[in-house]
C-alpha positions in Angstrom: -56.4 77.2 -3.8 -54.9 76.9 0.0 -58.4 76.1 1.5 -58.7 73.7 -1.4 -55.7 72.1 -0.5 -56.3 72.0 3.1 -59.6 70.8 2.8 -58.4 67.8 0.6 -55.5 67.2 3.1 -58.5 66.7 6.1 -60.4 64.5 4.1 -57.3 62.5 3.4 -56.6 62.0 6.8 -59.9 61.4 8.6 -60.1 58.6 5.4 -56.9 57.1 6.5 -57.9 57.5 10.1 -60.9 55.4 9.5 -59.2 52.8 7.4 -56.8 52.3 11.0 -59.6 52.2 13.2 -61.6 49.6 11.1 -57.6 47.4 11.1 -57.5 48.0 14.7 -61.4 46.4 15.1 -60.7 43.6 12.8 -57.0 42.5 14.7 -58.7 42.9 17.7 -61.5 40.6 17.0 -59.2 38.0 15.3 -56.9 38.5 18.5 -60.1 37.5 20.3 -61.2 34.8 18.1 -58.2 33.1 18.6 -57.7 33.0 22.1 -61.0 31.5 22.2 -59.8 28.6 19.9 -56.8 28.5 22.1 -58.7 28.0 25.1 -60.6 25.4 23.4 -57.5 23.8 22.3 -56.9 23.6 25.9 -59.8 22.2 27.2 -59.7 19.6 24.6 -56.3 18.0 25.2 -56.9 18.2 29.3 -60.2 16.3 28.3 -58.2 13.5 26.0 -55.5 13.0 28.9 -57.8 13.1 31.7 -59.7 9.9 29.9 -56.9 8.7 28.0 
C-alpha cells in the first residue's frame, strides 16, 4: 500500500513537473514573439517619421 502510494505521489509530480516546463516553453516563446513585434513596431514608426 506505501510503495503504491509513493509510486502514485512520483508520477504525480514528474506530471506536474512537465506541465511547468511545457508553461515555461510556451511564456518564453510568446516573451520572444513579442519583442520581435516590438522591435518591429520600432522600426516602423522610425521609418514613418524619418519620411514623414
Amino acid at each position: 500500500m506505501e510503495a503504491e502510494c509513493r509510486r502514485v505521489l512520483k508520477s504525480s509530480v514528474q506530471f506536474e513537473k512537465r506541465i511547468r516546463d511545457r508553461w515555461r516553453d510556451k511564456n518564453r516563446e510568446k516573451n520572444r514573439r513579442i519583442s520581435e513585434l516590438e522591435q518591429q513596431v520600432a522600426d516602423l514608426r522610425r521609418r514613418l517619421y524619418e519620411e514623414g
